[in-house]
C-alpha positions as a Markdown table, in Angstrom:
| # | Residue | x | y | z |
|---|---|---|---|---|
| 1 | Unk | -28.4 | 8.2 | -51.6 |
| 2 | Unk | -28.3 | 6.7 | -48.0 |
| 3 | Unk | -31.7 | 6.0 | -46.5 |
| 4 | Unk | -32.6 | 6.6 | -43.2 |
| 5 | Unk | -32.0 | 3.2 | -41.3 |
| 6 | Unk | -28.5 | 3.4 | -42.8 |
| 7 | Unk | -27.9 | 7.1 | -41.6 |
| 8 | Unk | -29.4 | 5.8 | -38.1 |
| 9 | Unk | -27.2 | 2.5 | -37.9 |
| 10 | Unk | -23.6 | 4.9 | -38.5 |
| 11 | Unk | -25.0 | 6.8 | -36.1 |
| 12 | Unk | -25.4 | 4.1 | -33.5 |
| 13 | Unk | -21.9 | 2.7 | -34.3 |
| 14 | Unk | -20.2 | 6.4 | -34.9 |
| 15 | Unk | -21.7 | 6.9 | -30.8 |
| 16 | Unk | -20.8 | 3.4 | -29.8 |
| 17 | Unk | -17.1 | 3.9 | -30.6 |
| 18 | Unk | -17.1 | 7.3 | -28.4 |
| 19 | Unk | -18.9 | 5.4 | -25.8 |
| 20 | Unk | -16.3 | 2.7 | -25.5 |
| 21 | Unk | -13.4 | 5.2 | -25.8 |
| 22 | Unk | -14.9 | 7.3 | -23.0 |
| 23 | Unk | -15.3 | 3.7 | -20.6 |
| 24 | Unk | -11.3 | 3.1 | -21.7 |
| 25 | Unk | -10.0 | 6.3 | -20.7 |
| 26 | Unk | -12.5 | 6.1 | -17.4 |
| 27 | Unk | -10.8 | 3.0 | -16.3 |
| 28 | Unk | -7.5 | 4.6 | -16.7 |
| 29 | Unk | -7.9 | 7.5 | -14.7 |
| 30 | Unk | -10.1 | 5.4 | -11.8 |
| 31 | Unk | -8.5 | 2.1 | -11.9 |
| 32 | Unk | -12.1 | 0.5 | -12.0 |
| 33 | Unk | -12.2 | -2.4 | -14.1 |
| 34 | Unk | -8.8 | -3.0 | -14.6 |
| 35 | Unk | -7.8 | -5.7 | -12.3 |
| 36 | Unk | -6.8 | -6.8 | -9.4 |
| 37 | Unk | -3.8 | -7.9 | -6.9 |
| 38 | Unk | -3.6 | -10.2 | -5.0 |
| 39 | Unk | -0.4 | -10.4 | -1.7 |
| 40 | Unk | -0.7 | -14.4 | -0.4 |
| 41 | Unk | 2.1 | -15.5 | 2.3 |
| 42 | Unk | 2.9 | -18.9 | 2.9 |
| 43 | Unk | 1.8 | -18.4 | 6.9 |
| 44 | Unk | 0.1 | -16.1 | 9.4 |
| 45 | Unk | 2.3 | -16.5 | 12.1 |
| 46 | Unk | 6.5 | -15.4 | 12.1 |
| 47 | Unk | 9.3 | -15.4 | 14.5 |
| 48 | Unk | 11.8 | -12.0 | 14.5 |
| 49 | Unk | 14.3 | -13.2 | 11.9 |
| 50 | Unk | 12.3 | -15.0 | 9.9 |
| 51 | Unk | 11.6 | -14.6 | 6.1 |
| 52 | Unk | 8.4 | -14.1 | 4.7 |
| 53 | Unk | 7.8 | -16.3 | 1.3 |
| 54 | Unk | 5.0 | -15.1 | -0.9 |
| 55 | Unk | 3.7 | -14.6 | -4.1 |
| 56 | Unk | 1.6 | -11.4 | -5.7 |
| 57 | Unk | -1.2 | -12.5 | -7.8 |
| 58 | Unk | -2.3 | -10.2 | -10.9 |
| 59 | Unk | -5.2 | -10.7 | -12.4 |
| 60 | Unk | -5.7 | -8.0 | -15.5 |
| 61 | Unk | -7.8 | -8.2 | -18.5 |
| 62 | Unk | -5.5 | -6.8 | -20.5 |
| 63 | Unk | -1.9 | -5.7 | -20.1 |
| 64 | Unk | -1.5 | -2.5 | -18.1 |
| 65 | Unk | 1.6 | -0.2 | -18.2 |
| 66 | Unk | 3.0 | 0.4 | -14.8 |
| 67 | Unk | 6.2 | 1.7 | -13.0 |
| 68 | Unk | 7.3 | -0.6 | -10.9 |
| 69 | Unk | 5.4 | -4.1 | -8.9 |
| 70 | Unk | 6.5 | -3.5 | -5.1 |
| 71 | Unk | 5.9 | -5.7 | -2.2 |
| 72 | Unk | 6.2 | -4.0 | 1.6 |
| 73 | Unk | 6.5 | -5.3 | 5.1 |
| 74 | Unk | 5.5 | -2.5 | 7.5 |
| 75 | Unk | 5.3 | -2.5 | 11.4 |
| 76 | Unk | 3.3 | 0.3 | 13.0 |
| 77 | Unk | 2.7 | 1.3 | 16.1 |
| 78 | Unk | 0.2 | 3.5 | 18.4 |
| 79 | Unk | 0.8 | 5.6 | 20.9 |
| 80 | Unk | -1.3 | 7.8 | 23.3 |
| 81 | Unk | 0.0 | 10.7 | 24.9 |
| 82 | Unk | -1.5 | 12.7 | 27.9 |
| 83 | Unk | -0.8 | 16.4 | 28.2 |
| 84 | Unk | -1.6 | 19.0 | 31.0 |
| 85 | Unk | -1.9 | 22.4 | 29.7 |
| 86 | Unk | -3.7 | 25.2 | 32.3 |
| 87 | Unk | -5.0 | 22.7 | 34.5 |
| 88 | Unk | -6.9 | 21.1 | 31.0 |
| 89 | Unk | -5.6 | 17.4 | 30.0 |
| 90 | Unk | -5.8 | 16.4 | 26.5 |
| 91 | Unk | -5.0 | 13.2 | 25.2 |
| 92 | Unk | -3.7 | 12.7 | 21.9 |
| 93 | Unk | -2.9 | 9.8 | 19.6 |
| 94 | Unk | -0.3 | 9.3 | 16.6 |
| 95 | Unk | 1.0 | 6.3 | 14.7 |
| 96 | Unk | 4.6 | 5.6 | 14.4 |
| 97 | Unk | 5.8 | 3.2 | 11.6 |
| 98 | Unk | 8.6 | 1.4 | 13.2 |
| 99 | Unk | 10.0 | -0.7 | 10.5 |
| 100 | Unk | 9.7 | -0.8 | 6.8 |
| 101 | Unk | 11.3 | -3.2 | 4.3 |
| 102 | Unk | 10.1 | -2.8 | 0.7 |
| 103 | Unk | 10.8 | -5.1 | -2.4 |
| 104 | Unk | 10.8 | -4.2 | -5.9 |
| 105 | Unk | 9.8 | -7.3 | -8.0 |
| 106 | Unk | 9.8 | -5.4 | -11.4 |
| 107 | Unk | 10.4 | -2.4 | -12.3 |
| 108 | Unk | 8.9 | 0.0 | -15.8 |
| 109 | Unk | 7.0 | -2.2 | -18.3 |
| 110 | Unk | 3.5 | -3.8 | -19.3 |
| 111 | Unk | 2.0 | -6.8 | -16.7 |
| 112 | Unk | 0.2 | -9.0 | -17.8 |
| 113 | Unk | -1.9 | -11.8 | -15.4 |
| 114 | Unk | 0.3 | -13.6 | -13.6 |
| 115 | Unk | 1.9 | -14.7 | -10.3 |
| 116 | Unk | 5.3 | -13.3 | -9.4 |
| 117 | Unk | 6.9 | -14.9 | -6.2 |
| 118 | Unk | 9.0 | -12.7 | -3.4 |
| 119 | Unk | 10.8 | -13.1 | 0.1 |
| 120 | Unk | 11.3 | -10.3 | 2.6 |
| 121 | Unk | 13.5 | -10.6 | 5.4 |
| 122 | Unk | 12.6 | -9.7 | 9.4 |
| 123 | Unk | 14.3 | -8.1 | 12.0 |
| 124 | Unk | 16.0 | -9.9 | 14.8 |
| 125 | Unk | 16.3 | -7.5 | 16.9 |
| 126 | Unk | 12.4 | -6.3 | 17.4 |
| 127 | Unk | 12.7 | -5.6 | 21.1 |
| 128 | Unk | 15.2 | -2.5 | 20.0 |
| 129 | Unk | 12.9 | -1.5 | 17.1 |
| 130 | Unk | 11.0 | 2.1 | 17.9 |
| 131 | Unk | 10.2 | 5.0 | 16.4 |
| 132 | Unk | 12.7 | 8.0 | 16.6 |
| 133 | Unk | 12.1 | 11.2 | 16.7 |
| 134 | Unk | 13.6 | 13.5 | 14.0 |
| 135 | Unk | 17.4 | 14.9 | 14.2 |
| 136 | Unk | 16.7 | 18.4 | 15.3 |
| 137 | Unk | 16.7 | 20.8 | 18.6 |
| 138 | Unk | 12.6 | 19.7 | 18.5 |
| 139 | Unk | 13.7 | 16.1 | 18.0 |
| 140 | Unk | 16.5 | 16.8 | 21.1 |
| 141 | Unk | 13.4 | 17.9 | 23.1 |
| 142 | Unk | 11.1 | 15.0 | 22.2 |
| 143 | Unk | 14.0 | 12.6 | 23.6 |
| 144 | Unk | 14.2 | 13.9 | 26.7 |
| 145 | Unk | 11.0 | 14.4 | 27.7 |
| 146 | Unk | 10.1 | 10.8 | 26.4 |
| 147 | Unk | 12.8 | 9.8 | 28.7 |
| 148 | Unk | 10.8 | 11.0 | 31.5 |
| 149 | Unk | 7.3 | 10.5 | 30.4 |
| 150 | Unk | 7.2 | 7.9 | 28.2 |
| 151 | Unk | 3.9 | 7.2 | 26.2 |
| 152 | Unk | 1.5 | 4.7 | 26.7 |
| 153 | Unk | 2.0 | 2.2 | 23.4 |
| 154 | Unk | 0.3 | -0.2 | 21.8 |
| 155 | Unk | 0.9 | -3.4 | 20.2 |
| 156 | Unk | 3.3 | -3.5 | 17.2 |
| 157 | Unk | 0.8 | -4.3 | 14.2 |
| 158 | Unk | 2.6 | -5.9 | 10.7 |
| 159 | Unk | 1.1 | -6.0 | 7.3 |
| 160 | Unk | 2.5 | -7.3 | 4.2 |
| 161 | Unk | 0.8 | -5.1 | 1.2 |
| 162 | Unk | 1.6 | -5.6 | -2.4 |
| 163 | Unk | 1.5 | -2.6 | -4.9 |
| 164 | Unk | 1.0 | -2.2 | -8.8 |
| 165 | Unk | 2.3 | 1.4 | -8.9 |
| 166 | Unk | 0.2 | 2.9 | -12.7 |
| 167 | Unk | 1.7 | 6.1 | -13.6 |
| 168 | Unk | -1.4 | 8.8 | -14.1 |
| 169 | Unk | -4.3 | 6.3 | -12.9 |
| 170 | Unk | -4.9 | 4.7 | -9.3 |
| 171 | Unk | -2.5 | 2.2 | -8.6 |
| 172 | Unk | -3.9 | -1.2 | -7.8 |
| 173 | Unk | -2.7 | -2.8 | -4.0 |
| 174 | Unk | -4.1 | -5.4 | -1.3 |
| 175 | Unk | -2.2 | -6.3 | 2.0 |
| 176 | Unk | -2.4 | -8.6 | 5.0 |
| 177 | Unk | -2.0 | -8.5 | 8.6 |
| 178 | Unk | 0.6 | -10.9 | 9.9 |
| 179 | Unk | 1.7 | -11.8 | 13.5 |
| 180 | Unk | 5.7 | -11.6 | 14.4 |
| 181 | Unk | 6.9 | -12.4 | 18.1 |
């Protein structure tokens, strides 16, 4: 027959066990504690044309299943519109993302730690680049009257941001600003 201190030590290791199963399925749903990534480009500073030369860092404990590894260029842009309605102006503001490039460096399988280098291209042509608006009668509308009030915009911002896309848990990502022009 069992005595008591063996009765309380499977006890302790019987609720340890649910303890660390309830921390693994935790970090799976919340992404906390399962690593990190990390975009890094080889400078700050690009020309339209150029191609950015990088490399996404992963740093996991243990191997993590994902969907894909994707690394994004994005250019945004904001833009603040005044309106006159009933003698009442209202400004308003949106953001506009006026170009978008993204890379897939791997696609469906388990990552492990490691570094995994990439190159995305630019646009020559960044002068041309804006947002348009969408192919409908609405979107006919918006041309026009853009063409005779046109927006006051602001500075085209870029940012380089690398993704580790987890199917049902928070996918992991970290970007950087860069400068193009």
């Amino acid at each position: 027959m069992a005595d008591d201190d063996d009765i309380l030590k499977n006890a302790g290791r019987f609720f340890s066990q649910i303890g660390k199963s309830v921390k693994k399925s935790a970090q799976k749903v919340t992404g906390i504690g399962r690593g990190t990534v990390v975009v890094a480009v080889d400078r700050n500073r690009y020309a339209p044309g150029d191609d950015i030369h990088g490399a996404v860092t992963l740093t996991l404990p243990e191997g993590v299943y994902a969907k894909r590894l994707t690394v994004t260029v994005r250019a945004s842009q904001r833009a603040v519109d005044y309106q006159r309605n009933n003698g009442v102006r209202t400004i308003g503001t949106s953001t506009a993302t006026v170009y978008e490039f993204t890379h897939e460096i791997g696609g469906e399988k388990t990552y492990e730690s490691g570094s995994h280098a990439f190159t995305l291209p630019l646009p020559r042509d960044l002068g041309q680049q804006r947002p348009s608006p969408p192919d409908s009668t609405l979107g006919d509308v918006a041309r026009v009257v853009s063409s005779v009030v046109r927006p006051i915009t602001g500075p085209v911002a870029w940012r380089v941001t690398a993704s580790l896309v987890i199917s049902m848990g928070r996918d992991l990502d970290h970007g950087v600003d860069i400068v193009v022009g």
